[in-house]
C-alpha positions in Angstrom: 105.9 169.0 102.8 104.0 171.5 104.3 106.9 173.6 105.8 108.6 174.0 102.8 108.6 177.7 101.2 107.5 176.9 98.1 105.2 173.9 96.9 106.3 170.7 94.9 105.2 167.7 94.0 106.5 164.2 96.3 105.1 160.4 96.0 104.2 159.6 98.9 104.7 155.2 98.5 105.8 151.8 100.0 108.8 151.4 97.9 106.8 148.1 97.5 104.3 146.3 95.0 101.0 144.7 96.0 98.0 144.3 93.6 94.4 144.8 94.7 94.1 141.1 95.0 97.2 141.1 98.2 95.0 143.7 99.9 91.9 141.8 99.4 93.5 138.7 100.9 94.9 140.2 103.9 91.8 142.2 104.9 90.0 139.2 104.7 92.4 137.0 106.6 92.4 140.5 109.2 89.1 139.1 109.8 88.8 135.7 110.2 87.9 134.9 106.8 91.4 133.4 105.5 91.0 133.5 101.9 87.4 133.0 101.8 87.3 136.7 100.1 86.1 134.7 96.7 83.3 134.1 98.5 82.3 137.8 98.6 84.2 140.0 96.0 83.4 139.8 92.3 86.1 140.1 89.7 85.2 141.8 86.7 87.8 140.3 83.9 87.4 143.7 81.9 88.9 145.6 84.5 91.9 143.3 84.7 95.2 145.1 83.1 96.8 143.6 79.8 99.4 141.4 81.5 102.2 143.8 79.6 101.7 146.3 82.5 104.9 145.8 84.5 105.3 145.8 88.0 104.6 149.5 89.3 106.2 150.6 92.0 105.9 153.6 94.2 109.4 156.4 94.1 109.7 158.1 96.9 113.4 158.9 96.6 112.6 162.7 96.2 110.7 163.0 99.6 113.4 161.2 101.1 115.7 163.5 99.9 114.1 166.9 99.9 112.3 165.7 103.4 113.9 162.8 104.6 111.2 160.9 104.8 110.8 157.6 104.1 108.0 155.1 104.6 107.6 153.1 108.2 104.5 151.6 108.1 104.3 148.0 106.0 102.0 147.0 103.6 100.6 144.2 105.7 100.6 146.5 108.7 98.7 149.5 106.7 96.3 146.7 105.6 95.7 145.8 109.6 95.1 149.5 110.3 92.6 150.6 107.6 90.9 147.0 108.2 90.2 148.0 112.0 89.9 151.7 112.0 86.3 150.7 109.6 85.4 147.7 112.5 86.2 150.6 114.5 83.6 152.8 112.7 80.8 150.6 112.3 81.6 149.4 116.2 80.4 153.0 117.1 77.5 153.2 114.5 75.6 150.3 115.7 75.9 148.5 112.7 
């Protein structure tokens, strides 16, 4: 993206669809905590969508195209990442 000559817009995705609730669960179960994650995260039932909403789902066909690349990392595995680069953090904060 960055070598091209001139700028554009890409989506950057998964090609896959998880909701917050997925991510929730496997940062949790990352942990230790199986799906004990009720036991800590509030759901505010405002902030839920309508249930018309369809499944969204990331394109990325143009940056494969253009840049031929395409996503390598899994959702579970991105999950795993994020989830111990922050034990990571506070590990070195003294937290």
């Amino acid at each position: 993206m960055m070598q091209k000559d001139k700028p554009d817009d890409y989506v950057i995705a998964s090609g896959e669809s998880h909701s917050v609730r997925d991510f929730v669960k496997m940062a949790f179960d990352y942990v230790g905590l199986d799906y004990k994650y009720k036991d800590y995260v509030k759901i505010d039932d405002r902030l839920i969508r309508p249930a018309e909403i369809y499944n969204l789902i990331g394109d990325y066909s143009k940056a494969k195209k253009e840049l031929e690349w395409e996503p390598k990392t899994r959702f579970d595995e991105l999950v795993k990442i994020m989830v111990q680069s922050e034990l990571d953090r506070l590990s070195n904060t003294g937290v």
